[in-house]
N, CA, C and O atoms as a DFTB+ gen file, in Angstrom:
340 C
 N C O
     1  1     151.763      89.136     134.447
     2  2     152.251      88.029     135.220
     3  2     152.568      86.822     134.337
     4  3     153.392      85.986     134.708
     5  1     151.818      86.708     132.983
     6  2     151.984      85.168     132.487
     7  2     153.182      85.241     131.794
     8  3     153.790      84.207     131.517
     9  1     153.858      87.021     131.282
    10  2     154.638      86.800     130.724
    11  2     156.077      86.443     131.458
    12  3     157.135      86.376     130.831
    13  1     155.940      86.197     133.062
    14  2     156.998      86.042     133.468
    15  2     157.923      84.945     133.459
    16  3     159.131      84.970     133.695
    17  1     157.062      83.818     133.102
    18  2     157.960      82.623     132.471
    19  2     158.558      82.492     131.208
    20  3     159.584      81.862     130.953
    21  1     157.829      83.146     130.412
    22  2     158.382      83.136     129.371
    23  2     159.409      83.902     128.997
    24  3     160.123      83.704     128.015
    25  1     159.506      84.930     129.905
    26  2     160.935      85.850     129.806
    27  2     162.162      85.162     130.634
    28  3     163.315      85.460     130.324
    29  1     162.000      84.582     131.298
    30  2     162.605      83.559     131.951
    31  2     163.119      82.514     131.401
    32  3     164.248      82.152     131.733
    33  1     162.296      81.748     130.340
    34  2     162.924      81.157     129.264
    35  2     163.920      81.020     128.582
    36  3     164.887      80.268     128.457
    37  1     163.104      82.680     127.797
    38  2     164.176      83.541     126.624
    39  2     165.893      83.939     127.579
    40  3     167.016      84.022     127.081
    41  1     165.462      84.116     129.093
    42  2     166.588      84.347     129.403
    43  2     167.920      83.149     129.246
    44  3     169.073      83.104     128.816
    45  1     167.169      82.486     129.730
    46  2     168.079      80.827     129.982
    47  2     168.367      80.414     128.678
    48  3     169.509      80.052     128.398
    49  1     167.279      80.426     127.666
    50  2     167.768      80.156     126.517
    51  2     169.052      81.358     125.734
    52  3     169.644      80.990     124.719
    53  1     169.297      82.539     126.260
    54  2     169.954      83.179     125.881
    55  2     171.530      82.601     126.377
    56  3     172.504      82.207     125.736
    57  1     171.266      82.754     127.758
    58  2     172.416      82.105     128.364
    59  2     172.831      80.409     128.018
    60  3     174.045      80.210     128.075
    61  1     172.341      79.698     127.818
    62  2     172.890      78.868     127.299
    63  2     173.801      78.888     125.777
    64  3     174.914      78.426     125.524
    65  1     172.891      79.570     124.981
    66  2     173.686      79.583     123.597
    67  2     174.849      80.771     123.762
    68  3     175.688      80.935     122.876
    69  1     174.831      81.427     124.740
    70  2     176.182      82.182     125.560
    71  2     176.970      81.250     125.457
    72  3     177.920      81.145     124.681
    73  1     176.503      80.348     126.449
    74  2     178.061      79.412     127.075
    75  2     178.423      78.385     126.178
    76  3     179.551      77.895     126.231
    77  1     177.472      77.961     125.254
    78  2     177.929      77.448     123.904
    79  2     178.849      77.792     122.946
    80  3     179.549      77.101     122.206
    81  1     178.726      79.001     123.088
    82  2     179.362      79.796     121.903
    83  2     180.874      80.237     122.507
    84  3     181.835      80.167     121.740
    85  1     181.028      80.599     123.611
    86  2     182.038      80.679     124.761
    87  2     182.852      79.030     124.953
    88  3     184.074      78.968     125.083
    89  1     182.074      77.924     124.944
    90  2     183.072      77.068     124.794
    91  2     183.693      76.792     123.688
    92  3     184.891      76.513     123.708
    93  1     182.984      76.827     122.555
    94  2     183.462      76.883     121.390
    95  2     184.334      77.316     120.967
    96  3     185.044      76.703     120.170
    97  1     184.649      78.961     121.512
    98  2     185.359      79.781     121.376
    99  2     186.853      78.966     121.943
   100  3     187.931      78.786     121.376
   101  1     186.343      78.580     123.341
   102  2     187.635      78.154     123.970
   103  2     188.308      77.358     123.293
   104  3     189.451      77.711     123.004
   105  1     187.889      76.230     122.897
   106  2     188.260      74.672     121.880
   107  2     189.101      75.626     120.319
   108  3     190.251      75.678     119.882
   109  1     188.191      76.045     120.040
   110  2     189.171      76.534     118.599
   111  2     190.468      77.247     119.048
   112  3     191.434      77.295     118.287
   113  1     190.501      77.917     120.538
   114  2     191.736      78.793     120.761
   115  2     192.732      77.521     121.438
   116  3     193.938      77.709     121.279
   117  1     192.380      76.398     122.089
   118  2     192.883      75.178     122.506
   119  2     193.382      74.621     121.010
   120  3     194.573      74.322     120.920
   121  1     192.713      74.499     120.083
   122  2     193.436      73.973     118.241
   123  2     194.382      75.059     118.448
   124  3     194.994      75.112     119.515
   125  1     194.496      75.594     117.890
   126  2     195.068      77.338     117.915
   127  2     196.281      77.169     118.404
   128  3     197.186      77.517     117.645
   129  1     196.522      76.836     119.211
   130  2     197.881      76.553     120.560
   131  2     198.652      74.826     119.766
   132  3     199.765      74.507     119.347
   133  1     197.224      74.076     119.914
   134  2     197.822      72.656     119.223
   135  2     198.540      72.366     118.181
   136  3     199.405      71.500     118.050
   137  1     198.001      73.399     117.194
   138  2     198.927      73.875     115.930
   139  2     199.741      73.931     115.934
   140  3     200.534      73.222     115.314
   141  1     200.032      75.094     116.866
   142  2     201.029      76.241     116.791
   143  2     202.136      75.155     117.524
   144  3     203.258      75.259     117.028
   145  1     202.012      74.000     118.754
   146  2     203.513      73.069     119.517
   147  2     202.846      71.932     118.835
   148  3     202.993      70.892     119.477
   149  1     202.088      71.774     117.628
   150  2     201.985      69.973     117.096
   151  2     201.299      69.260     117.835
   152  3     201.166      68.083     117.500
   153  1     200.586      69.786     119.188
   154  2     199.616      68.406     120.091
   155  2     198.635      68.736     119.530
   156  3     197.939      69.403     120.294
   157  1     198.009      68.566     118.151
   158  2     196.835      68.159     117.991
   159  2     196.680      66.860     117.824
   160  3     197.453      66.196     117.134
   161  1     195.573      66.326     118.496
   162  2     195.142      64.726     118.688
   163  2     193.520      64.877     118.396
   164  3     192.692      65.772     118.225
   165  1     193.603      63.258     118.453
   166  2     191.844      63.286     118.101
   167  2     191.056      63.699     119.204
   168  3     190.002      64.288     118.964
   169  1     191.341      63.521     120.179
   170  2     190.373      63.879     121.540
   171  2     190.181      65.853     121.245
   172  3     189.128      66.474     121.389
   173  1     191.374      66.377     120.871
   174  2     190.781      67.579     120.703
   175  2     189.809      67.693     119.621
   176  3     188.825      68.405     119.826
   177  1     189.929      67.133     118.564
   178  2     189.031      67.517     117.406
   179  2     187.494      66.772     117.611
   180  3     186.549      67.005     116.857
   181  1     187.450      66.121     118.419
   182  2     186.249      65.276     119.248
   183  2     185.850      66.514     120.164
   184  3     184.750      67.065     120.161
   185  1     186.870      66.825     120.892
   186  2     186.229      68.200     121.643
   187  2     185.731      69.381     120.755
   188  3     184.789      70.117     121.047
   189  1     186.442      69.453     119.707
   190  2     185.598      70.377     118.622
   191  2     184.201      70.482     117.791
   192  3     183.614      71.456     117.321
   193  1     183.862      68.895     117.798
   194  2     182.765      68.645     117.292
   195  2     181.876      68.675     118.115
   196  3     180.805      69.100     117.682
   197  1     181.921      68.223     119.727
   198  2     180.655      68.053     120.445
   199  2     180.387      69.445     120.634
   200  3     179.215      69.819     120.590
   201  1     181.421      70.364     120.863
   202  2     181.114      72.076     120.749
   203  2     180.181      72.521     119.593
   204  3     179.135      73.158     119.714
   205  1     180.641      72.159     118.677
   206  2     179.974      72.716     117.600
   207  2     178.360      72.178     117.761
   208  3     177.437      72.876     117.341
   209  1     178.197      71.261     118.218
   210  2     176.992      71.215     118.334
   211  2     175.889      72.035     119.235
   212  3     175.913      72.246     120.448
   213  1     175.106      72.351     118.447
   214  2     174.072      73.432     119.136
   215  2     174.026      74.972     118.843
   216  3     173.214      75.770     119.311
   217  1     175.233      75.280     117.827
   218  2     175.384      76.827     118.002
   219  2     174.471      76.983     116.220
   220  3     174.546      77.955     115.468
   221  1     173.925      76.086     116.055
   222  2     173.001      76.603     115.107
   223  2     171.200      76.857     115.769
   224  3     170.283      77.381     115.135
   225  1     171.135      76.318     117.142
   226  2     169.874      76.645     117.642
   227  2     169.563      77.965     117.618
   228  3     170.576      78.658     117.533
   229  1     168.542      78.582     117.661
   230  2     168.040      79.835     117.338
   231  2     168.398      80.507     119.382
   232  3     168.405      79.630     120.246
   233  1     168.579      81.608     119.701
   234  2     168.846      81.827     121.191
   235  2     167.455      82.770     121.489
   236  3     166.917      83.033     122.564
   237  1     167.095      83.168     120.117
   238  2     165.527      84.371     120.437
   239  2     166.437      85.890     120.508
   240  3     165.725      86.894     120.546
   241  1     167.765      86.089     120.524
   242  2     168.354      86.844     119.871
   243  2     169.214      87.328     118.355
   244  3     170.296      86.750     118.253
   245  1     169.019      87.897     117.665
   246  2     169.070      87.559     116.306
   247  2     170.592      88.151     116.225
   248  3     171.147      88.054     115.130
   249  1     171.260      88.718     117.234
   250  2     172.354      89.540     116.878
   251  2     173.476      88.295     117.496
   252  3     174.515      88.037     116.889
   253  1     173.098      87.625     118.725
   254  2     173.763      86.918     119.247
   255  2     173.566      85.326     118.132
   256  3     174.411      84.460     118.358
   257  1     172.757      85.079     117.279
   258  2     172.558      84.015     117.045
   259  2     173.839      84.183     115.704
   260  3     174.752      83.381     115.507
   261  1     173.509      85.702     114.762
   262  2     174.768      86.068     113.871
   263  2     176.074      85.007     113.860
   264  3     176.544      84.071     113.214
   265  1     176.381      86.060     115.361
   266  2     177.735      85.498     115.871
   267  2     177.727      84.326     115.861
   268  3     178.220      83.628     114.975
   269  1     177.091      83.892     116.980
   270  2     177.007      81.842     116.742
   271  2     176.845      81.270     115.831
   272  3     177.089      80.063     115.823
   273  1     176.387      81.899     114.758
   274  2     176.735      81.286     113.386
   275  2     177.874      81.425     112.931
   276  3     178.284      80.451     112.299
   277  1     178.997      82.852     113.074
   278  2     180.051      82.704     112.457
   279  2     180.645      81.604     113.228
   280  3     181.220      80.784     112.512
   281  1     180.665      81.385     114.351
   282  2     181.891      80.460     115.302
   283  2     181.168      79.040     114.807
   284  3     181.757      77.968     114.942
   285  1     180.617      79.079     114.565
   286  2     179.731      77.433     113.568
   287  2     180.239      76.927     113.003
   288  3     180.541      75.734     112.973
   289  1     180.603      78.338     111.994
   290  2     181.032      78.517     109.898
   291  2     182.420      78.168     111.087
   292  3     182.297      77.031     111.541
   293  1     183.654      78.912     111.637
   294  2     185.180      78.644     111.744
   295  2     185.551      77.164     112.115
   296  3     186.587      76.623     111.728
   297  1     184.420      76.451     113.055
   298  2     184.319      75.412     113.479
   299  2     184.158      74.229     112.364
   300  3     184.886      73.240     112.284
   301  1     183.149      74.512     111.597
   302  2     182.966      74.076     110.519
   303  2     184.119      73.482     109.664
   304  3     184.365      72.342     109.269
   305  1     184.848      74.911     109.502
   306  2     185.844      74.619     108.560
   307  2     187.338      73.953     109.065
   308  3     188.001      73.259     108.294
   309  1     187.782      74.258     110.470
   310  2     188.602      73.314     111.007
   311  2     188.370      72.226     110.995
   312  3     189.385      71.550     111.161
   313  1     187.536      71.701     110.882
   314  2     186.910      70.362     111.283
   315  2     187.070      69.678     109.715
   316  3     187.179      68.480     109.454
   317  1     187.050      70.673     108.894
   318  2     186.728      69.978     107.767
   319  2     188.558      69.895     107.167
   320  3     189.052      68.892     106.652
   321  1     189.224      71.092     107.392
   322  2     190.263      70.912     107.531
   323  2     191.572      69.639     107.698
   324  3     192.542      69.267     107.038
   325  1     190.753      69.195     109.291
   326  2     191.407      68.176     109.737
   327  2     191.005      66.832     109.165
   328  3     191.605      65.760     109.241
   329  1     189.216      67.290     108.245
   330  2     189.273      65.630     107.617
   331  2     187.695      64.955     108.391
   332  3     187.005      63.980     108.094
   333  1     187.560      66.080     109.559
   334  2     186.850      65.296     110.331
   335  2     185.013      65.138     109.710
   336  3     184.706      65.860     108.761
   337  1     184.303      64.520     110.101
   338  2     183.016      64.608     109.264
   339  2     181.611      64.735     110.524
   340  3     180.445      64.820     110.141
């Protein structure tokens, strides 16, 4: 029984660094497009950074956390790309 909160946790904490990593995803494919017709502006690369935040938290999955590290590292480097800090 005690372990039922705590799996409950791990769940939510899973799902969150889900939908982290899922917005993230979205924003770099939103650059992606901006590129590609020239509307990149600062509000997107502002939307890139507040994404990036958090996908280095640990999720208690080690396979899913991988991944959220690579979309970190791509994030990372657009960002650095554009100049941004």
């Amino acid at each position: 029984m005690r372990s039922l909160p705590s799996r409950a946790w791990k769940t939510e904490r899973r799902k969150r660094a889900v939908a982290k990593g899922r917005n993230a995803l979205d924003v770099l494919d939103a650059l992606k497009l901006g590129v590609l017709d020239g509307s990149v502006d600062q509000s997107m690369l502002s939307r890139l950074k507040v994404a990036s935040e958090g996908l280095t938290d640990t999720s208690g999955d080690a396979g899913l956390d991988v991944v959220l590290g690579e979309i970190g590292l791509r994030v990372a480097v657009e960002l650095a790309e554009a100049g941004v800090r």
